[in-house]
N, C-alpha and C positions, 0 to 999 in steps of 0.2 A: 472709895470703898466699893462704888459697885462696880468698875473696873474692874476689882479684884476677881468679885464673883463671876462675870464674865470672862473670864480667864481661866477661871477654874474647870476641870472637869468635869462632868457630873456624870456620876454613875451610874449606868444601867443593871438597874437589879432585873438578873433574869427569872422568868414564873416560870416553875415546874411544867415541862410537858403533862396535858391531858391525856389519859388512857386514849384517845381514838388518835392526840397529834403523834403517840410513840410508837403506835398502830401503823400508823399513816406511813411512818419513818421508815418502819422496818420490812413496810411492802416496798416503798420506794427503793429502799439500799438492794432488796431482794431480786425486782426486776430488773434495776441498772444491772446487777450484778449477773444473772442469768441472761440479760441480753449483750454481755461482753462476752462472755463464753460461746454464745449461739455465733456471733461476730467474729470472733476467735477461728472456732471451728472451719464455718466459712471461708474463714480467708484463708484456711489450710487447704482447703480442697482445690485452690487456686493458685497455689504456691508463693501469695504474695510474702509469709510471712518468715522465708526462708532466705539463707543468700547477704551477702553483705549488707544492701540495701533491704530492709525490713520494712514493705509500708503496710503495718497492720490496722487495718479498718477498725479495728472495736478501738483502738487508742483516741479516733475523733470522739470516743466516749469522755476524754481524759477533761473535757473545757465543761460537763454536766457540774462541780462541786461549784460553778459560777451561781446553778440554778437551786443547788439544797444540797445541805449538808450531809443527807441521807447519799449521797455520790462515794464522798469520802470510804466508808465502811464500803461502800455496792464496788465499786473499781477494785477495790484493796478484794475481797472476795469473790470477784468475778475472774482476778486475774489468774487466784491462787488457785480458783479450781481450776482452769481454763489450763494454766501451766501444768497440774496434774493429771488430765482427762488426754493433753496432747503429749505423753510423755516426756517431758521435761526433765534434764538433768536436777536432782535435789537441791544445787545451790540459784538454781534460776529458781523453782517454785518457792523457794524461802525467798532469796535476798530480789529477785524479780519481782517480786509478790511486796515486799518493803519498799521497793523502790516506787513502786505503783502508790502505794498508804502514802509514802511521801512527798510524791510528787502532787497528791488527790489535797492533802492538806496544805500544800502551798497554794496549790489553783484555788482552793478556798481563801486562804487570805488574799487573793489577788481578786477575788470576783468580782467587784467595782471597777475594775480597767481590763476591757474587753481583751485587749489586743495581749497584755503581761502575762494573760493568765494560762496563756497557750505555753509559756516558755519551760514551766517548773520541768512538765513531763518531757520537754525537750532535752534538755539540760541534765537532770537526774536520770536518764535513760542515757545520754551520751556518754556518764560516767560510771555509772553503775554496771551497765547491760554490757559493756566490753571485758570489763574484770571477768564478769561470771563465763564470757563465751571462751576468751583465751585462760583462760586460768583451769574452771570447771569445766565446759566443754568439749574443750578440747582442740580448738579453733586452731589455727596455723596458721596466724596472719601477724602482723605486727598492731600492736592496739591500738595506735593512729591512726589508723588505716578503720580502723574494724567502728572507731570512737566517732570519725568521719562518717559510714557507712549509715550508722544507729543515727548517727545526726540529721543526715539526709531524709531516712525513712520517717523520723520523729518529725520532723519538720513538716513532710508532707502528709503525714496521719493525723498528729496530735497538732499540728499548729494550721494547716491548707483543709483539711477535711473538720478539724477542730471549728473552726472560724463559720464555715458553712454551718453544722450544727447550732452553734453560737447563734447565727442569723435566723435562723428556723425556729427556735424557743424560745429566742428572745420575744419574739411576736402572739409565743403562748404560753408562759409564766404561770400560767392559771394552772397547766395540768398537773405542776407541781403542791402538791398541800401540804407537805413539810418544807416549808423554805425558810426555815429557822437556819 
């Protein structure tokens, strides 16, 4: 019998966020999100974020929903303004802007294995972000080609500059207060 019980799952009843932890949340998602756009911008002024190979700096943002949930919502809203401010074709700031939300909620379920959690935005940007560029934008390339390109730059933003980030907060876990 008590095999059994150990075996069993046991359920984590979650307690309602307190008015300061849902406070806390919504500065967090608010500054992730405003400093993707500031990163954004930046990297436009540089030209990195143009071009077949994409390596956009605010995406080492993409490995933050490892350190709080409040990531998830901040990416997903940093991207969309960020895609609206640099004018962006309408199907990039909608379905770029989802891809970002889903990619933010996988790196969340991966946040317990450092290295995995880099891969969502890799991956959901090597398939999503081509559709939108040859489809909606307008691109003239063949989308293997284009799928390759987004993979390279995903890789070295969200997975090379990701990882760095990763290292750097990992050692200060503390700045976050929502890591629910």
């Amino acid at each position: 019998m008590a095999n059994k019980k150990k075996n069993v799952k046991q359920n984590k009843v979650k307690t309602p966020m307190t008015r300061e932890q849902k406070t806390s949340y919504i500065v967090e998602a608010g500054v992730i999100a405003a400093f993707y756009v500031v990163l954004m911008l930046t990297n436009m002024e540089f030209s990195g974020a143009s071009g077949l190979i994409q390596v956009r700096i605010a995406e080492a943002l993409c490995i933050l929903p490892c350190f709080t949930a409040a990531a998830v919502p901040g990416l997903f809203v940093g991207c969309l303004i960020g895609n609206i401010v640099t004018g962006s074709v309408i199907w990039d700031v909608i379905f770029g802007s989802l891809a970002t939300l889903f990619a933010a909620f996988l790196t969340r379920q991966f946040r317990n294995k450092r290295y995995l959690a880099s891969v969502p935005p890799i991956v959901v940007n090597m398939f999503v972000v081509p559709i939108i560029l040859t489809k909606a934008a307008g691109v003239d390339q063949a989308i293997g080609a284009v799928s390759l390109g987004i993979g390279i730059g995903e890789f070295l933003s969200a997975g090379v500059l990701g990882q760095i980030v990763y290292s750097v907060l990992d050692k200060n876990r503390s700045i976050f207060k929502s890591q629910r």
